[in-house]
C-alpha positions as CSV (number, residue, x, y, z in Angstrom):
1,X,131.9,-71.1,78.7
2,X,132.7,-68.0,76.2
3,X,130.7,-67.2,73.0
4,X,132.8,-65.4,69.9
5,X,132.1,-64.5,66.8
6,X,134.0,-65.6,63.7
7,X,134.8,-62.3,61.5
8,X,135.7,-64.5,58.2
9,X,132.3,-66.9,58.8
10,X,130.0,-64.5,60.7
11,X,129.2,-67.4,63.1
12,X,129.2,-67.8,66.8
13,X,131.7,-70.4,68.5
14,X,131.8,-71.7,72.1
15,X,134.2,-72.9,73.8
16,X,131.4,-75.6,74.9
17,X,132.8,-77.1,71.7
18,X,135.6,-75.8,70.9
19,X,136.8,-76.4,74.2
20,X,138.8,-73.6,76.0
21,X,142.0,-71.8,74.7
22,X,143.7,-72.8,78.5
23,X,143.4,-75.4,81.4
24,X,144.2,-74.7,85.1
25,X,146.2,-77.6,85.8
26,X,148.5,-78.7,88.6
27,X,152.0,-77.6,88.5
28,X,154.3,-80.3,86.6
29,X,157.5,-78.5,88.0
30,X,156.0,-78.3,91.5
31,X,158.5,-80.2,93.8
32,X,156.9,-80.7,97.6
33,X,159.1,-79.1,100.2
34,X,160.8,-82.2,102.1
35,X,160.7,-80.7,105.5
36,X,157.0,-80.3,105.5
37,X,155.4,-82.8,107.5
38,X,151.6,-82.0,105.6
39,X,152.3,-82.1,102.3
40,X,149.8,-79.7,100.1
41,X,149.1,-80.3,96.5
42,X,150.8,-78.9,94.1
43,X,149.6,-75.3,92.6
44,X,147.7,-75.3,89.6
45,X,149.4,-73.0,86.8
46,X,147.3,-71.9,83.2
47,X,148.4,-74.3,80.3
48,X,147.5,-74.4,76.0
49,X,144.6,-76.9,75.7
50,X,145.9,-79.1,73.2
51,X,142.2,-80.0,72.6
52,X,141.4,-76.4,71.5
53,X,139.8,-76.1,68.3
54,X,139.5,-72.5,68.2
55,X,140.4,-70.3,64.9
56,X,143.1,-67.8,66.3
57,X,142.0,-65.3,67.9
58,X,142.8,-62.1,65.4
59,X,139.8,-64.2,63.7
60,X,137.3,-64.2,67.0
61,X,135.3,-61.2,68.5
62,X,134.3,-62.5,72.7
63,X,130.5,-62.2,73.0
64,X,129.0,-62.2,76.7
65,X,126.2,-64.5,77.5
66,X,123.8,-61.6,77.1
67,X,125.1,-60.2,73.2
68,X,125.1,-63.5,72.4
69,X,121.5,-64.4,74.1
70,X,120.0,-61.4,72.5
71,X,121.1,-61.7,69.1
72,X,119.8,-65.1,68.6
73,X,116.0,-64.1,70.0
74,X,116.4,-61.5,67.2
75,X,117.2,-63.8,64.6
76,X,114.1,-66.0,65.9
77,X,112.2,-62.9,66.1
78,X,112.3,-62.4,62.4
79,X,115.4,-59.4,61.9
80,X,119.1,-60.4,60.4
81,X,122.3,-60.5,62.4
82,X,124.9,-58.1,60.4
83,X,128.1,-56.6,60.9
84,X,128.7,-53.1,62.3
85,X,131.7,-50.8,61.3
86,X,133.8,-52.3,63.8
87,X,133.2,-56.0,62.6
88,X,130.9,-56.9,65.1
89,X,127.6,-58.8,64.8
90,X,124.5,-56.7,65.1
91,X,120.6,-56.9,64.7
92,X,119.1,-55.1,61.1
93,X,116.0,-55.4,60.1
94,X,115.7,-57.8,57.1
95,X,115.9,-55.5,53.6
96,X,112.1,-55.9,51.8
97,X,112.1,-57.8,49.5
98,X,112.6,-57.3,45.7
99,X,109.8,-57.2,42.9
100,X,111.7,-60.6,41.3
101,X,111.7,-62.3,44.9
102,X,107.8,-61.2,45.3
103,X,107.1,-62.8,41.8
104,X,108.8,-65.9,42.3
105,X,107.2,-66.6,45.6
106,X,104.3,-66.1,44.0
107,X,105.1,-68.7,41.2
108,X,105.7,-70.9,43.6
109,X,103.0,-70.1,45.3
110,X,100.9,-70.8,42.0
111,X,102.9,-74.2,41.5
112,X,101.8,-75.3,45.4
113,X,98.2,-74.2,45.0
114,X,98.1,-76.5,41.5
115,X,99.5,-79.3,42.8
116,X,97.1,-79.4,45.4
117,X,94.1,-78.9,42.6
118,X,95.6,-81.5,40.7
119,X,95.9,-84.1,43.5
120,X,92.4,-83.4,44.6
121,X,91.1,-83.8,41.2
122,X,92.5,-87.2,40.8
123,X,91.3,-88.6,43.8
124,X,87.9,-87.4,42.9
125,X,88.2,-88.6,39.2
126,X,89.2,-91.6,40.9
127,X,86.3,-92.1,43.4
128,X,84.2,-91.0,40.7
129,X,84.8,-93.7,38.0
130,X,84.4,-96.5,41.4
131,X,81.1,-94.8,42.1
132,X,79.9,-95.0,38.1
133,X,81.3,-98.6,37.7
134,X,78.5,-99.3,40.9
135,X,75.6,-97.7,39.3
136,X,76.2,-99.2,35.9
137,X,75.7,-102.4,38.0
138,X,72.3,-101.6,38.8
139,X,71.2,-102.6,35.6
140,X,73.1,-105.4,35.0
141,X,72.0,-109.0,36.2
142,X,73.6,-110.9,38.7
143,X,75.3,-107.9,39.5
144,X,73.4,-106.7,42.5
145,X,76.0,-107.7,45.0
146,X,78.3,-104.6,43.0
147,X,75.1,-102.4,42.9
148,X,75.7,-98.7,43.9
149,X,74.2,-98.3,47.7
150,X,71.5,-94.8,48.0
151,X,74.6,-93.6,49.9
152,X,76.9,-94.2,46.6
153,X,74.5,-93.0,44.4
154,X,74.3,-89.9,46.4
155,X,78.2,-89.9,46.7
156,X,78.6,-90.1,44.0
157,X,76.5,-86.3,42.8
158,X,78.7,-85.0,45.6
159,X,81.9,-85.8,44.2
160,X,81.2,-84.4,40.3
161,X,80.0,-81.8,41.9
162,X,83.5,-81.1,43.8
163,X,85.1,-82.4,40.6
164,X,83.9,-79.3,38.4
165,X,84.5,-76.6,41.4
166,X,87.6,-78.1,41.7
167,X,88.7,-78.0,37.7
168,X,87.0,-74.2,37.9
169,X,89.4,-73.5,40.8
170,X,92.2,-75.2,38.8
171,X,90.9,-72.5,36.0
172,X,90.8,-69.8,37.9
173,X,94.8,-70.7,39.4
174,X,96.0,-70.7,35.6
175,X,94.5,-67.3,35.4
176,X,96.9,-66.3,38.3
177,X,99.8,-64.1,37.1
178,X,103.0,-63.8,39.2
179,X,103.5,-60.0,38.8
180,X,104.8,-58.8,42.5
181,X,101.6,-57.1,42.8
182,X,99.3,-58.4,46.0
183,X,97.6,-61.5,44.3
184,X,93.6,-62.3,45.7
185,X,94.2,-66.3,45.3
186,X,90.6,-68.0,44.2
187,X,88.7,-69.7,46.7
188,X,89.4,-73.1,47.5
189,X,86.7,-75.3,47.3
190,X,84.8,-76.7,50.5
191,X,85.2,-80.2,49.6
């Protein structure tokens, strides 16, 4: 198996796919010699693969196992495979990134961190209406069966309690401006 590296694509190629440029195969031309009582089989000669997918090879740079092996642990490591001078792949560090890159990961940072708010909010606006819908029924006749529990009752503090830290959170995330600057994100609430 050979690795290369494409100079137009900057990716690596195997033959493993590609299959190989040339076969060893036998010798069609090979004629046995009639006055050889043990016959041998015929030599095998280096032949076009016409299964070979390869680009030509102007286009490919041959990587050994090793080049090959170590630039993709750097790429997994975190740095960038470039090109050199010559045209051949090499590890660089990845460039910092810019101030507009820095702000709009932090947008979207600030859009993540809302939708979670949001989602919690509901729920608990949710659980919360259930759980007020059960006290009500304490005072209503026949409606014991639909009664809020202690354990509801007591649920149900819990969860406008979470529902106003989580709206202040929400607050606090709106306050959030995307500048590139380091950003101290607000606390997210316990519960």
């Amino acid at each position: 198996m050979a690795w290369y590296f494409h100079k137009q694509t900057a990716g690596f190629l195997t033959t493993l796919i590609y299959g190989e440029r040339t076969l060893l195969k036998p010798d069609p031309d090979w004629l046995p010699d009639p006055a050889d009582d043990n016959p041998t089989a015929p030599p095998l000669v280096r032949m076009q693969n016409p299964d070979c997918t390869l680009p030509p090879e102007e286009l490919l740079l041959p990587l050994s196992d090793q080049q090959y092996t170590e630039l993709i642990a750097g790429q997994e490591s975190g740095r960038m495979i470039g090109i050199n001078a010559k045209g051949y792949p090499v590890l660089q560090d990845r460039p910092a990134p810019t101030q507009e890159q820095i702000q709009s990961r932090q947008a979207a940072d600030k859009t993540r961190h809302i939708a979670v708010a949001n989602t919690q909010k509901a729920k608990l606006a949710d659980r919360i209406a259930t759980l007020r819908d059960a006290v009500a029924n304490i005072e209503q006749p026949g409606m014991q069966a639909f009664a809020a529990t202690a354990e509801e009752q007591e649920e149900l503090s819990r969860c406008e309690l979470a529902l106003v830290q989580w709206k202040n959170y929400a607050i606090e995330l709106g306050r959030v401006a995307p500048t590139g600057a380091p950003i101290v994100w607000p606390e997210i609430p316990d519960n």
